[in-house]
C-alpha positions in Angstrom: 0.0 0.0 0.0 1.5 3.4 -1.2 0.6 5.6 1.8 2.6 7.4 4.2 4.2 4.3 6.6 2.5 3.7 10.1 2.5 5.2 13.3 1.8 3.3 16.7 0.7 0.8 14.3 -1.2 2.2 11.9 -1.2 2.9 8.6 -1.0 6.2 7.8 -2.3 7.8 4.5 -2.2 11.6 3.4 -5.6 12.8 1.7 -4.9 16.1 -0.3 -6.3 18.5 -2.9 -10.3 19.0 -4.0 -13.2 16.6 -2.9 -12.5 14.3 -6.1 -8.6 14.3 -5.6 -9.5 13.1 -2.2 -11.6 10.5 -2.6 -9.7 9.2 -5.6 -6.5 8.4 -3.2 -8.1 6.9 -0.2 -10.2 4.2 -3.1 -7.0 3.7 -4.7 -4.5 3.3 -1.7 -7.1 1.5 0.3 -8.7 -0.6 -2.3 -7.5 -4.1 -1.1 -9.2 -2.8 2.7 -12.3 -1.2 1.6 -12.7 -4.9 -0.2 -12.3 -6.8 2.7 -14.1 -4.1 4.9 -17.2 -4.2 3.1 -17.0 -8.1 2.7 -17.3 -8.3 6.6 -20.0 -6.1 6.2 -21.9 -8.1 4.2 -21.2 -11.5 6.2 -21.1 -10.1 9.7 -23.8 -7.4 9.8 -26.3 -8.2 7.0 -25.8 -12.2 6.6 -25.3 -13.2 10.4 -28.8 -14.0 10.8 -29.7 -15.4 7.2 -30.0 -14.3 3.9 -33.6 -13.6 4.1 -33.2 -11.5 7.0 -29.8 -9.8 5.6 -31.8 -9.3 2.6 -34.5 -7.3 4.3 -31.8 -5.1 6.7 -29.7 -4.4 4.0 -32.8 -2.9 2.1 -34.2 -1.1 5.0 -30.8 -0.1 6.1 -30.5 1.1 2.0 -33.9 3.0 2.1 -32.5 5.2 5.2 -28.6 6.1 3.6 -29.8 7.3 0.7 -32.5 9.7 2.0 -29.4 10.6 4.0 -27.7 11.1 1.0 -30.3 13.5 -0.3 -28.5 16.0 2.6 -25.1 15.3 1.7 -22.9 18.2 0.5 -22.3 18.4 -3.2 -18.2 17.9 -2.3 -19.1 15.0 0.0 -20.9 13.0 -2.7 -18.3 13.9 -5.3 -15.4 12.6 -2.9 -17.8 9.4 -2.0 -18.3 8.8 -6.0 -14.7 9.0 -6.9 -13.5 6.9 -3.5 -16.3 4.2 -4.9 -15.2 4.3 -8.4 -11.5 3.9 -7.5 -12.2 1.8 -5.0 -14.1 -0.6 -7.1 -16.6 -1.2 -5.2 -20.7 0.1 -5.3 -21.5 3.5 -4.4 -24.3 2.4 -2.1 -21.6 -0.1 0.2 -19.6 3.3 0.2 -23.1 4.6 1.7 -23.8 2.1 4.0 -20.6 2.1 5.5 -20.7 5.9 6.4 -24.2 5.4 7.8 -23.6 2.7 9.7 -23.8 4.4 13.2 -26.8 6.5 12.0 -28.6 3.3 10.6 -27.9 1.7 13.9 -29.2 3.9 16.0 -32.5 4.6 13.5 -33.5 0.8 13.2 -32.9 0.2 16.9 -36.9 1.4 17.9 -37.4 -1.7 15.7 -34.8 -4.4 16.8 -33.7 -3.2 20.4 -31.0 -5.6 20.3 -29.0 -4.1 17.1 -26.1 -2.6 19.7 -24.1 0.1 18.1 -21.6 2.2 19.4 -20.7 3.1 23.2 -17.7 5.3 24.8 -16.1 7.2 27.2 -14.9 10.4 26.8 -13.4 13.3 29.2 -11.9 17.0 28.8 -9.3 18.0 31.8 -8.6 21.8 31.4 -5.3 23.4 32.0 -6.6 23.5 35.8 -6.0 19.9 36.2 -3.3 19.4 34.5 0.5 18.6 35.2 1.9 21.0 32.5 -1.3 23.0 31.8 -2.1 22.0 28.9 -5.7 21.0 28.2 -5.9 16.6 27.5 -8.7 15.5 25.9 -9.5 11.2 26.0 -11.8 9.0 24.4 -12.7 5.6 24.2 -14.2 4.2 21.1 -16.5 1.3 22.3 -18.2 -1.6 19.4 -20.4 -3.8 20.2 -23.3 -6.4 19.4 -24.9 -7.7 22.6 -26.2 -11.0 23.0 -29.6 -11.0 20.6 -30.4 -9.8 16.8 -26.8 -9.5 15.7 -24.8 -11.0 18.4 -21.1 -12.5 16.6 -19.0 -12.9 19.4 -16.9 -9.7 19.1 -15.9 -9.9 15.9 -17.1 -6.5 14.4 -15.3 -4.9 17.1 -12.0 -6.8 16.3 -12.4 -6.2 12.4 -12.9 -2.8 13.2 -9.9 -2.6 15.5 -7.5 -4.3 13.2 -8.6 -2.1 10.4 -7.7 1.3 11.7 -6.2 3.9 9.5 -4.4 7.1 10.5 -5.6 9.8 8.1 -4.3 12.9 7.6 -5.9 15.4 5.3 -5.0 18.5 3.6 -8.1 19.7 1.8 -7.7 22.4 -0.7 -10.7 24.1 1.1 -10.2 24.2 4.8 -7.9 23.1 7.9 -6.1 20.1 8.0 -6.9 17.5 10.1 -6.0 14.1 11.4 -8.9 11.4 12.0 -8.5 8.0 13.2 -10.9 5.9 11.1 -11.3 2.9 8.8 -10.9 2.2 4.8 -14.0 3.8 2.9 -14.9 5.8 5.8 -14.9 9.5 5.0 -16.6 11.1 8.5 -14.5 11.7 11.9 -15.3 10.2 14.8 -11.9 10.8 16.9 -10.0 13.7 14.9 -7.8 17.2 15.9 -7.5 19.8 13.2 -4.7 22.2 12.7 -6.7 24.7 15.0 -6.3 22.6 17.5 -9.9 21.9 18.1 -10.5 17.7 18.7 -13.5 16.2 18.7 -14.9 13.0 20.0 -18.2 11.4 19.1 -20.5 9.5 21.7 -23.6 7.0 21.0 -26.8 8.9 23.0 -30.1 7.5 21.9 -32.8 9.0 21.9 -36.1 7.5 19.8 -37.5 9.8 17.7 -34.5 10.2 15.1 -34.7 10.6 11.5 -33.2 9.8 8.2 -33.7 13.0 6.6 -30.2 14.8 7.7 -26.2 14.6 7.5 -24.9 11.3 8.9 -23.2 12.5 12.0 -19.4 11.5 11.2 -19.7 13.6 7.9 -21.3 16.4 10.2 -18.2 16.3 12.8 -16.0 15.9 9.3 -17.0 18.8 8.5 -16.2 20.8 11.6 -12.6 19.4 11.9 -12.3 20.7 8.0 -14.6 24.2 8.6 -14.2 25.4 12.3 -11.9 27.5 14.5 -13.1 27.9 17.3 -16.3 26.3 19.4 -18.1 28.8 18.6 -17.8 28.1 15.1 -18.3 24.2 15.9 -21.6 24.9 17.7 -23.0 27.2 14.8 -22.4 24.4 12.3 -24.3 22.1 14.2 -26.9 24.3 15.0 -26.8 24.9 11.1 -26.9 21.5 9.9 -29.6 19.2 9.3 -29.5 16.2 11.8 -30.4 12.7 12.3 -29.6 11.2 15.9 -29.3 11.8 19.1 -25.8 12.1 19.9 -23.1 13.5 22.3 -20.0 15.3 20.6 -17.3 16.1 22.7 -15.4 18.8 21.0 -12.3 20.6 23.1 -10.2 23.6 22.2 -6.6 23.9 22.8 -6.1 27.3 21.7 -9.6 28.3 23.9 -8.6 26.1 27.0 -11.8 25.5 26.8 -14.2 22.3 25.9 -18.0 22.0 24.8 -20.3 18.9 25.5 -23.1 19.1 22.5 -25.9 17.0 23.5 -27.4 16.2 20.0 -31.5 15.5 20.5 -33.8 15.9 17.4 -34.6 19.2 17.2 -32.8 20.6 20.1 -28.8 21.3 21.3 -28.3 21.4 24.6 -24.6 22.7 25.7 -22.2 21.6 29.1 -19.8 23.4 29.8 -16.9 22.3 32.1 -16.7 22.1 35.6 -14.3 22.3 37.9 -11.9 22.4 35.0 -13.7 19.1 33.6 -16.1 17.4 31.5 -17.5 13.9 31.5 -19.6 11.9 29.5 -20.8 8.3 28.2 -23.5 6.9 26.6 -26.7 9.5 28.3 -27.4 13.2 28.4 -26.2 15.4 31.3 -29.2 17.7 30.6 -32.5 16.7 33.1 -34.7 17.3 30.1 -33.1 15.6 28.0 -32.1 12.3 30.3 -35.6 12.2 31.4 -36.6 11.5 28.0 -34.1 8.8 27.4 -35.0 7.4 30.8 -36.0 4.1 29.5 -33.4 3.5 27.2 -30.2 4.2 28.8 -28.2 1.4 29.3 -26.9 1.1 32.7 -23.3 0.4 32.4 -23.2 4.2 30.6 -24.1 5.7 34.5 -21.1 3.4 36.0 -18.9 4.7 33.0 -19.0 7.9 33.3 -19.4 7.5 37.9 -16.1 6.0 37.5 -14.5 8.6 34.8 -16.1 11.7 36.8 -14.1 9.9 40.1 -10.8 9.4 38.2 -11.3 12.8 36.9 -11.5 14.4 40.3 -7.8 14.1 40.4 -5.0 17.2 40.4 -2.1 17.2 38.2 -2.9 14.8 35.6 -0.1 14.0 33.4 -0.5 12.2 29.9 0.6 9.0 31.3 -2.3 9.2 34.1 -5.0 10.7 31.3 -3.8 7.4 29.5 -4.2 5.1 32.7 -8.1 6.6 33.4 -8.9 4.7 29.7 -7.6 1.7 30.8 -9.7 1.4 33.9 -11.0 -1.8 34.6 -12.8 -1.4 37.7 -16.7 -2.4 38.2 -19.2 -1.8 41.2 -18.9 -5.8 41.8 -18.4 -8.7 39.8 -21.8 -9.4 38.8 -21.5 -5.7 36.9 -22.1 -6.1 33.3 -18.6 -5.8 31.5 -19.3 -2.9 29.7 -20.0 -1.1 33.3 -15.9 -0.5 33.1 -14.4 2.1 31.0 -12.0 -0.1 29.8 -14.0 -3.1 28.4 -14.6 -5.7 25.3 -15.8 -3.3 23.1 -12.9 -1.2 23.9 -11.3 -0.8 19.7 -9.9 2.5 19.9 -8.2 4.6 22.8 -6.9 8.0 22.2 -5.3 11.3 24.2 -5.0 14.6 22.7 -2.9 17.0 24.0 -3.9 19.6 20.5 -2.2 22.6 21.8 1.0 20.6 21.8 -0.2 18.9 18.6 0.5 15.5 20.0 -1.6 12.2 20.5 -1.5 8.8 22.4 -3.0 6.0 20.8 -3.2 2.7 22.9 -1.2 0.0 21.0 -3.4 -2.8 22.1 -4.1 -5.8 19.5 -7.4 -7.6 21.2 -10.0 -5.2 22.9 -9.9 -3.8 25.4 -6.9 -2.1 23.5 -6.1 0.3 25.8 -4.7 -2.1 28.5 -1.4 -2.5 26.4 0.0 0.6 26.8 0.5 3.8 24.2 2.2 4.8 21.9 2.8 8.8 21.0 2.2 10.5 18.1 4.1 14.4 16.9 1.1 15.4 14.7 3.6 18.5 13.6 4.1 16.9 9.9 0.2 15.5 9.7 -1.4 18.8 10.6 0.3 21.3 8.6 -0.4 22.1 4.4 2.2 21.3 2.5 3.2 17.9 3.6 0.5 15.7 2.2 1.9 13.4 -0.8 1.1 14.8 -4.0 -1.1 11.4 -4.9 
């Protein structure tokens, strides 16, 4: 693969020019991946339970993307057709694949036991810190539970295993860095060159809807178009949305972070406290946490009980930021798994320090990853223009 090497393990591969440019390289660098991606796709997610039944989700789940698409920005669709075309692979896998999370979490009021994404995420502000400089972590949970599309953990591991380091250089907007996965063109864990990073958090709420942006495109979008938070929060105040969602973005040049909790129809903004910010898998906001009453899960309360405790402490250093995602403590042993921080559905593991333009990534192989250790990445030569390959 012609990209640019790895760091802590993973391949890295530098996404420059227009929208077409852009999706052009990642299908042709990542064709042999986004192959192999989309056939686990097809066995894993849509053919676990049957070819009747995979032939149904796949067409319901197809019905959904492409009213999605309807909402897509023109450059969005033009870097999705050339990634498909170079790619080799159909447009609508290409479509799937970057709705999966919203598809998830819009068919789950019909099959509870789909699963979807978790995490754990914090912000510690220079207050808290050992060298006073803002950290930002994040935990990327995966998971099936036991039920509609239950496969022993293997989603999770394909999607660990198939991690790329991408850094972009569009020729309209900031660069950025994302951690994501062949064919996938949204950010779910990313830092721009302004030195905002974001991370994105599973928060249902029933009562979604198909007709918006899928929400890694949205956050995309803000790594590539915003600032500031101020700017973050008016482009998702702008945009047309689908799920409920929380979307932890932090500023390194601000020193400051913003907890978006993404309803339909409404935004609701946390700001720190006491120099930090928490959150899981529910709303902070009353309103908004009564409505989801019934639906949240309750190893998301332990989560973020456990993060707000670890939290709590003074001085935090990197390495300590780093040892709070690999937590593995529960209430008791009859505690669901997930109840840790640091659990099975554990893929990705990350610490930002932006202002210093530097990342930890864990380095683990087999979730939870981040028990392993990490590894640090300068993002100096990622972050900048004028270092992407010319394609």
């Amino acid at each position: 693969m012609d990209s640019g090497g790895q760091l802590a393990g993973l391949p890295v591969v530098f996404l420059g020019g227009g929208p077409r440019e852009i999706g052009e390289r990642h299908g042709r660098l990542l064709r042999e991946e986004i192959g192999a991606l989309r056939e686990e796709l097809h066995t894993h997610v849509f053919g676990v339970r049957g070819r009747l039944f995979g032939a149904v989700f796949r067409r319901a789940s197809l019905f959904l993307a492409r009213r999605m698409q309807c909402h897509l920005p023109l450059s969005t669709r033009v870097e999705m057709e050339a990634l498909a075309l170079a790619a080799r692979v159909p447009l609508d896998d290409i479509l799937l694949l970057n709705c999966f999370d919203d598809l998830v979490n819009l068919l789950r009021i019909f099959a509870p036991g789909l699963g979807g994404v978790l995490c754990s995420s914090f912000v510690l502000l220079s207050s808290r810190t050992a060298d006073g400089h803002l950290l930002h972590g994040r935990n990327l949970d995966y998971y099936f539970p036991p039920g509609l599309l239950s496969d022993g953990g293997h989603i999770t591991k394909v999607l660990r295993r198939s991690q790329v380091l991408f850094a972009y250089e569009p020729r309209n907007g900031y660069a950025f860095v994302s951690i994501g996965w062949p064919g996938y063109i949204g950010a779910l864990t990313a830092v721009n060159e302004r030195h905002l990073t974001l991370s994105s958090l599973t928060s249902y709420l029933p009562g979604g809807a198909a007709r918006g942006e899928p929400t890694g495109i949205l956050y995309r979008r803000i790594m590539q178009e915003a600032s500031d938070l101020r700017e973050a929060e008016q482009l998702l105040r702008q945009a047309r949305r689908t799920i409920g969602n929380n979307l932890l973005v932090a500023s390194g040049e601000e020193e400051d972070a913003r907890l978006f909790q993404l309803a339909p129809g409404k935004i609701i903004v946390a700001t720190p406290v006491d120099g930090r910010l928490v959150c899981t898998n529910h709303f902070l906001d009353p309103e908004l946490r009564r409505r989801q009453s019934h639906v949240i899960q309750p190893h998301s309360l332990t989560r973020a009980a456990r993060l707000s405790e670890l939290c709590r402490r003074a001085a935090v250093d990197p390495a300590t930021a780093q040892s709070f995602l690999a937590d593995i403590a529960r209430p008791s042993q009859a505690a669901d798994e997930y109840a840790a921080v640091a659990n099975p559905g554990t893929l990705q593991s990350v610490v930002f320090s932006p202002a210093e333009e530097r990342l930890w990534i864990a380095i683990g192989q087999t979730p939870p990853v981040s028990l392993a250790g990490f590894e640090r990445v300068e993002l100096s030569e990622l972050l900048h223009p004028g270092r992407a390959e010319a394609g």
